[in-house]
MARKOLFI-624402 format. One line per 8 residues: number of its first residue (from 1); for each residue x negated, y, z of N, C-alpha, C, O, CB. Coordinates in steps of 0.1 Angstrom, whole numbers. Atoms other than C-alpha are relative to their C-alpha. Glycine has a CB too. Layout:
NUM> X/Y/Z/X/Y/Z/X/Y/Z/X/Y/Z/X/Y/Z; ...;
//
This chain:
1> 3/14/-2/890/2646/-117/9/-9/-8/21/-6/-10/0/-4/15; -8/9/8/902/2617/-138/6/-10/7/-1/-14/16/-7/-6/-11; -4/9/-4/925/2591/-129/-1/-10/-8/-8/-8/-18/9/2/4; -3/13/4/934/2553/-141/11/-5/3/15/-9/14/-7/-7/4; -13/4/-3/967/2544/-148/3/-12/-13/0/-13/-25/11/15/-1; -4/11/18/983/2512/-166/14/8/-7/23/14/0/9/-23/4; -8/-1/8/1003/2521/-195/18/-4/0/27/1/-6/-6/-6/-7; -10/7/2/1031/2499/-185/9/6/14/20/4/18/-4/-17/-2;
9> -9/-16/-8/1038/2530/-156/-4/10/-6/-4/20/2/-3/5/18; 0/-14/5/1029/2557/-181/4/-2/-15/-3/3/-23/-16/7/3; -4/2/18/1046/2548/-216/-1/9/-7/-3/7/-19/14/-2/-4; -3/-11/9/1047/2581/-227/-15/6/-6/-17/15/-14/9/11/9; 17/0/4/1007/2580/-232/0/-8/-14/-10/-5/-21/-11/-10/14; -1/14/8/1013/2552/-257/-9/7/-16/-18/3/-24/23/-8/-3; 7/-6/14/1004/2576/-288/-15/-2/4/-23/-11/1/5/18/-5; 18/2/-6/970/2584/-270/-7/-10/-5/-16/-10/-13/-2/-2/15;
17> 3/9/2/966/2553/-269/-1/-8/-14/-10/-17/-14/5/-3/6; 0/4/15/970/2543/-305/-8/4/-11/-11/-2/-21/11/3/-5; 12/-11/2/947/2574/-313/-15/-10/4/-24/-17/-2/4/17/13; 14/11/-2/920/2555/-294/-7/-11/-3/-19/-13/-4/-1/-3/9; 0/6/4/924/2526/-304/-7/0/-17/-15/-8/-22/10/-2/4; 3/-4/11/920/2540/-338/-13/-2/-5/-19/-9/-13/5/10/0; 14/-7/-3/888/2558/-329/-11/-15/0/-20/-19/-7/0/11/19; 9/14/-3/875/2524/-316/-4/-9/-13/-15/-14/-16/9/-10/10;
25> -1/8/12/881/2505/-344/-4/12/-13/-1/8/-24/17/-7/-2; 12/-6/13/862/2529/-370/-16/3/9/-26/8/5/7/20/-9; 15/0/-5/834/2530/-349/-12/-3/-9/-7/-11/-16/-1/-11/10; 10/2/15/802/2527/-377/-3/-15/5/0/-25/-2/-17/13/-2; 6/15/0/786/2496/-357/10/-10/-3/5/-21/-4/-6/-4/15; -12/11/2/818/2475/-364/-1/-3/-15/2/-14/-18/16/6/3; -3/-2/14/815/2486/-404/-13/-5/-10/-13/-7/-22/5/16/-2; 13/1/5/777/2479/-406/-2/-7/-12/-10/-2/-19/-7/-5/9;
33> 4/12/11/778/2447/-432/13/7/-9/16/0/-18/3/-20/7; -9/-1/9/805/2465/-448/1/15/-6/-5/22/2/13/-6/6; -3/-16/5/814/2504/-469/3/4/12/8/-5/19/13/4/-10; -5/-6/-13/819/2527/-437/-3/16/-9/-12/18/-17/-10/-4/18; -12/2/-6/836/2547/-437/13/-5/-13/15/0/-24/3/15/10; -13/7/11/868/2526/-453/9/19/-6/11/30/-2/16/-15/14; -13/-15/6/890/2553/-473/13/-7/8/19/1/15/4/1/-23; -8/5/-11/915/2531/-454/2/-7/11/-2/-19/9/4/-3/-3;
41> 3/12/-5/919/2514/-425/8/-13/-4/21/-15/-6/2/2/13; -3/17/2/922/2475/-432/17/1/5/21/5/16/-13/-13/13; -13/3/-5/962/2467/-432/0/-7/14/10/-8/21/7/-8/-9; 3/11/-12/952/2445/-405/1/7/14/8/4/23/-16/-7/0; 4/-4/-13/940/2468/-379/12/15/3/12/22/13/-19/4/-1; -8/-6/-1/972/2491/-388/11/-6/1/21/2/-1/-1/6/-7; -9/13/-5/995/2462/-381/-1/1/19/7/3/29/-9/-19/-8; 3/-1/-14/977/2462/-349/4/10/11/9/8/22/-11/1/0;
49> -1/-14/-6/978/2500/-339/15/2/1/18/10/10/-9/12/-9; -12/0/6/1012/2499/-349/11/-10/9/23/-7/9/-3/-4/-14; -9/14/-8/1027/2467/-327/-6/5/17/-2/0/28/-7/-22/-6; 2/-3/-18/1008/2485/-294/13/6/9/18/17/6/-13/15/2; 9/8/-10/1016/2478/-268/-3/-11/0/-10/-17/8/2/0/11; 2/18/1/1018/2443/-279/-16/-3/-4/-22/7/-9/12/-8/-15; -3/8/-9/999/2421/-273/-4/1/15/-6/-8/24/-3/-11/-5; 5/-5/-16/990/2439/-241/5/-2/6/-1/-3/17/-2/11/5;
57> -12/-9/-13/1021/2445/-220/7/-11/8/8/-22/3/15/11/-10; -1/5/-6/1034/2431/-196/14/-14/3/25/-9/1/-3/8/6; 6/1/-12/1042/2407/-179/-13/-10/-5/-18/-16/5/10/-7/13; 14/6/-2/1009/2388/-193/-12/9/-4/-24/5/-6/-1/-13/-9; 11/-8/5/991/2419/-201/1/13/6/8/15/16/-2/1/-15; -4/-11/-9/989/2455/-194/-14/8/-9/-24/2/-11/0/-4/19; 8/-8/4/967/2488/-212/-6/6/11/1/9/21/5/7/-8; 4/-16/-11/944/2512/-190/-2/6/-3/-10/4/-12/-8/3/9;
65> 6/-9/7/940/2541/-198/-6/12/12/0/13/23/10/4/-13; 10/-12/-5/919/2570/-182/2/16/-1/-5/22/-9/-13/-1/-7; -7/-10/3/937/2604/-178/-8/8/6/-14/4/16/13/0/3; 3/-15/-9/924/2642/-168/4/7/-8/4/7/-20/-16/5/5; -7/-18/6/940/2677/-172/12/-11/-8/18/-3/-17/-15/15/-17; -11/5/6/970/2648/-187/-5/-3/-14/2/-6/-23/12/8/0; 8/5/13/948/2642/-214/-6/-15/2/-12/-17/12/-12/11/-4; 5/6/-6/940/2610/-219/-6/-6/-9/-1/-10/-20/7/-4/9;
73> 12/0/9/906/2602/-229/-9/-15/-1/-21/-17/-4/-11/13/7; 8/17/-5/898/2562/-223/16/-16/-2/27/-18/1/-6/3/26; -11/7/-2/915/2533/-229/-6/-17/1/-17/-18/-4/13/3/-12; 5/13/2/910/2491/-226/13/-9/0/22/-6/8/-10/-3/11; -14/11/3/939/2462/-235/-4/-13/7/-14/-19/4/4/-3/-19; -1/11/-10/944/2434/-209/10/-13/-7/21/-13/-3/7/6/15; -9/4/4/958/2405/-234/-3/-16/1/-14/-21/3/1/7/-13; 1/13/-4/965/2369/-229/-10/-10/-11/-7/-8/-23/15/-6/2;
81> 4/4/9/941/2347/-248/5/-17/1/5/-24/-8/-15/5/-1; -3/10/-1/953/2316/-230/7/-2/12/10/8/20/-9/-6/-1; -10/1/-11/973/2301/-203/-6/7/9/-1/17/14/5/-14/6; 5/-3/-12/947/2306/-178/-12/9/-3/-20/11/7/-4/-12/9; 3/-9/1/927/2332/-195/2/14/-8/9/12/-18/-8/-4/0; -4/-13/5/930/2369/-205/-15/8/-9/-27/5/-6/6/11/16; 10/-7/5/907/2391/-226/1/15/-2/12/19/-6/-3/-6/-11; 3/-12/-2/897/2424/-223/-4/2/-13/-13/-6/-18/-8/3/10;
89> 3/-9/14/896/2446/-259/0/14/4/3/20/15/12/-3/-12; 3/-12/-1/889/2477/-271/-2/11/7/5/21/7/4/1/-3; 6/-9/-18/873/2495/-240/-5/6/-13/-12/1/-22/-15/-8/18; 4/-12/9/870/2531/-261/0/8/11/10/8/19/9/4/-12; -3/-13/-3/860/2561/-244/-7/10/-5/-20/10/-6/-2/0/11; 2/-10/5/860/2593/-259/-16/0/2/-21/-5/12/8/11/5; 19/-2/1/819/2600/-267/-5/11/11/-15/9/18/-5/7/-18; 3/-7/-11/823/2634/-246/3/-4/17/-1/3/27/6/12/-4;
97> -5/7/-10/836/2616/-218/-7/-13/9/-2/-17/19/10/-4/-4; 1/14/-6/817/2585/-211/-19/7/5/-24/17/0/2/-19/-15; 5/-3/-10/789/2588/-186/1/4/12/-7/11/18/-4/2/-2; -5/-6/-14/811/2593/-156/7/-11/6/18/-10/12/10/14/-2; -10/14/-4/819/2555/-149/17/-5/-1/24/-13/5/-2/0/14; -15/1/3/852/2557/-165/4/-17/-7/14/-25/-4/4/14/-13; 0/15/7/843/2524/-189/7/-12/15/16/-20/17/-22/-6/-7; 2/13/-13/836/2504/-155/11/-1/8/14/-11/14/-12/2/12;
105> -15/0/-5/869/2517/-141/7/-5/-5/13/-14/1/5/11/1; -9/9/10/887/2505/-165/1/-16/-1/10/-25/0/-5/3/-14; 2/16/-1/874/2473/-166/5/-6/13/12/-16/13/-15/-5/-2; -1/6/-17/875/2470/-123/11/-2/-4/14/-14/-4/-1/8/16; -16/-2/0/916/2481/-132/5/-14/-3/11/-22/5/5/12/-13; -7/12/7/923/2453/-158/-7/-12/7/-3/-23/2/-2/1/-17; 6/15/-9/903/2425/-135/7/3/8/11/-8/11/-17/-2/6; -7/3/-10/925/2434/-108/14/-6/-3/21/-14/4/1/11/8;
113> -14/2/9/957/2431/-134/1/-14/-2/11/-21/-1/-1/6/-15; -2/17/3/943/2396/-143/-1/-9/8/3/-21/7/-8/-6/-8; -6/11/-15/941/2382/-107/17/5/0/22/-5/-5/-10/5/20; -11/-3/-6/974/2395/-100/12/-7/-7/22/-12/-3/1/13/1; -7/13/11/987/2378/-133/-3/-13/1/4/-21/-6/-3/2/-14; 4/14/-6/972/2347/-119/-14/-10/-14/-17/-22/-18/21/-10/2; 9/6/11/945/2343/-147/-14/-4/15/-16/0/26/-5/14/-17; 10/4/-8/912/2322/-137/-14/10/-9/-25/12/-4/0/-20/0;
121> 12/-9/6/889/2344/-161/2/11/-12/9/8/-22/-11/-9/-5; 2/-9/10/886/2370/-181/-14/-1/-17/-25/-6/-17/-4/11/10; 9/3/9/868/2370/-214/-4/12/-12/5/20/-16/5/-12/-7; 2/-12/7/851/2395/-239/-10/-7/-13/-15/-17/-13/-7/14/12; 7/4/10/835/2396/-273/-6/14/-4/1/23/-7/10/-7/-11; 9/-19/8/807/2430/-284/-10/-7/-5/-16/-17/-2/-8/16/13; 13/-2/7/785/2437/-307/-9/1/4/-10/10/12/-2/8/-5; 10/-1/-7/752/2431/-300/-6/14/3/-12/17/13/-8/-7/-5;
129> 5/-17/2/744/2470/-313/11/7/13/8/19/12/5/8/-21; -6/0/-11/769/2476/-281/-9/2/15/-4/0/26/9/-12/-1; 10/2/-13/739/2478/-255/7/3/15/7/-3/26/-12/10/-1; -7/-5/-15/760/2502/-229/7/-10/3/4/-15/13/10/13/0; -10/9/0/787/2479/-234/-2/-11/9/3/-12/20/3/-5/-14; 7/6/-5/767/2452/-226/-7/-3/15/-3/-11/24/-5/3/-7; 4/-9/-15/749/2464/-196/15/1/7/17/-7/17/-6/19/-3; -13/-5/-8/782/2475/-184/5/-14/2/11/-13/12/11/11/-7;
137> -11/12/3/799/2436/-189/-13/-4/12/-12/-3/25/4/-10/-21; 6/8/-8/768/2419/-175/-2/6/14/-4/-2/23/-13/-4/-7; 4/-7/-12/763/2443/-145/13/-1/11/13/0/23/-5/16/-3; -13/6/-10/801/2434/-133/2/-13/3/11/-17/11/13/3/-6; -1/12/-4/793/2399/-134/5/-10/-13/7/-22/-12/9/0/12; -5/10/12/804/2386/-167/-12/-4/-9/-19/4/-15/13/7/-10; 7/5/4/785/2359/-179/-1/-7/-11/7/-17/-12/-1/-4/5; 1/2/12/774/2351/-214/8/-19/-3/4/-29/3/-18/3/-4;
145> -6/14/1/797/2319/-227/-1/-6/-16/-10/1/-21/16/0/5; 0/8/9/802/2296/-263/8/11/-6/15/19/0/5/-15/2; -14/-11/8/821/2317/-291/11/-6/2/11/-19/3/1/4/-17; -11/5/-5/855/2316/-283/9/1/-15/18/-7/-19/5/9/15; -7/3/19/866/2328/-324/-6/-1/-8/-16/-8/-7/8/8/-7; 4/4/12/857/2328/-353/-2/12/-11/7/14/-19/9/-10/-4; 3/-16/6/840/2364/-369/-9/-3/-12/-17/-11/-13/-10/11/12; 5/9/14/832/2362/-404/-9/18/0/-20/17/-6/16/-7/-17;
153> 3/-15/4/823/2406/-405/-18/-1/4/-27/1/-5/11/15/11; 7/0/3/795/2401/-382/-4/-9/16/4/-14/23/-4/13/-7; 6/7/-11/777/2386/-354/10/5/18/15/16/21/-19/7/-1; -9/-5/-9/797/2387/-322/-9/-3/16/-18/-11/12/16/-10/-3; 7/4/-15/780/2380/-282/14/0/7/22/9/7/-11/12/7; -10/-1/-6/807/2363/-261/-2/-3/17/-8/-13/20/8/-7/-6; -2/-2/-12/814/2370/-222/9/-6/8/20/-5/3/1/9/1; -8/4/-15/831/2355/-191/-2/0/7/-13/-4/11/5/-8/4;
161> -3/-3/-19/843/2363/-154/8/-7/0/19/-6/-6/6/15/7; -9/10/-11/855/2336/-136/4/9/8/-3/18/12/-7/-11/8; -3/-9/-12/878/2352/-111/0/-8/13/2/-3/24/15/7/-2;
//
């Protein structure tokens, strides 16, 4: 059976985590308007993988990730986007792994993280080609809102939970 642990009581996961991250971010639907697969990843998103746990960690953030057999196969980043709200990134789970409500765990995890951090909502940004994703965001209660940035790659659908 799998558990759910934040990062910021399991540090020593952190590679995992950087691995997934990885995974997430070459995903094909992300690359669609663009060459996929890159011969490199974008300096950008290796800046990123690279500064984890930032801007996750605590005290205005916090990683989850999804462990069994100590392997650990799931992850999502809890990061501040504003005083009074937080956003939820890169919810990856391994391809052999997801259909066992691990995504939705993850997400309950880091919504309990962002009341407790005293945020008033949570906020998310997917691809429309994201359907599970989707499904999964709207079926916890998060409700379609105004873009919150500014995506030049490709079309973005944006989400919020009031807590």
């Amino acid at each position: 059976m799998w558990s759910i642990e934040m990062l910021s009581v399991s540090p020593t996961h952190l590679p995992a985590v950087r691995e997934l991250v990885r995974d997430y971010v070459l995903l094909p639907d992300a690359w669609a308007k663009r060459d996929f697969p890159p011969k490199r990843l974008p300096a950008l998103f290796e800046r990123e993988i690279a500064a984890l746990p930032l801007p996750a960690q605590p005290p205005k953030g916090d990683i989850a990730i999804a462990i069994e057999d100590g392997h650990v196969f799931a992850t999502a980043l809890l990061v501040p986007f504003e005083s009074t709200a937080a956003e939820l990134k890169r919810l990856y789970v391994k391809p052999e792994m997801r259909g066992r409500g691990t995504g939705r765990a993850i997400v309950a995890a880091l919504i309990e993280v962002a009341k407790e951090l005293g945020y008033r909502s949570v906020i998310i940004d997917v691809i429309p080609s994201r359907t599970a994703a989707l499904d999964l965001y709207r079926d916890i209660g998060f409700e379609p809102t105004q873009a919150l940035k500014h995506y030049d790659a490709h079309e973005m659908l944006f989400f919020e939970l009031i807590l």
